[in-house]
C-alpha positions in Angstrom: 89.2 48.6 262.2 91.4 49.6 259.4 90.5 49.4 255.8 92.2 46.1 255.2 91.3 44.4 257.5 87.4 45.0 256.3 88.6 43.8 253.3 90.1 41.0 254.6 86.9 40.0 256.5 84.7 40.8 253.0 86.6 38.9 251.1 86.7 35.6 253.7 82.6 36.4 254.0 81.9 35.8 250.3 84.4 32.9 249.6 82.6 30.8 252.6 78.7 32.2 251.3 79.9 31.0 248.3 81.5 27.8 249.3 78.1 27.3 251.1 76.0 28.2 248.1 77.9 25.4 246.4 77.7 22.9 249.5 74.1 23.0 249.2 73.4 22.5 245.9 76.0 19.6 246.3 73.4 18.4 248.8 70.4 19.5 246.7 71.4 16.8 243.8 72.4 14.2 246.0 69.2 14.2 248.4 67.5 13.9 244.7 69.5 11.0 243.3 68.6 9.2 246.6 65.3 9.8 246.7 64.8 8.5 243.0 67.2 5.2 244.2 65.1 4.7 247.3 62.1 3.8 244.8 64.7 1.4 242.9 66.0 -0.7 245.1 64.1 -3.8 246.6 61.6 -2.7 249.6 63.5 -5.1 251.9 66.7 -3.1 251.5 67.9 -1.7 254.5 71.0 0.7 254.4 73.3 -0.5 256.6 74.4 2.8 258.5 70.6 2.8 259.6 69.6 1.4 263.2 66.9 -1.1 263.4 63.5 0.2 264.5 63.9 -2.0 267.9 67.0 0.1 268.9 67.1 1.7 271.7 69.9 3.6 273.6 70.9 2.3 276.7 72.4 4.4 279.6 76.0 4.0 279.4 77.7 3.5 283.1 80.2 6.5 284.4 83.8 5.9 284.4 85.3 4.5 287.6 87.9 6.5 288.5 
């Protein structure tokens, strides 16, 4: 492998560690902010993304072909 291409290869390696280093304090602050909202809102709130405990996945049927 030729010197550049080592370089090439560092250099891409410590933009993405650093991208990820930012990514996860990103995450860090805003696992926080929900945690201290959680206790906020009303105990009957329910975000609406989240399935209702009575779920339950149901076998889907395979394609007819």
């Amino acid at each position: 492998m030729a010197k550049s291409e080592k370089a090439d290869l560092i250099g891409e390696y410590v933009q993405l560690r650093d991208r990820l280093s930012d990514l996860y304090r990103e995450v860090t602050v805003v696992d926080q902010r929900l945690v201290e909202l959680e206790y906020l809102l009303p105990e009957k709130y329910v975000y609406p993304g989240d399935l209702p405990e009575s779920w339950t996945r149901r076998r889907r049927k395979p394609l007819q072909r």
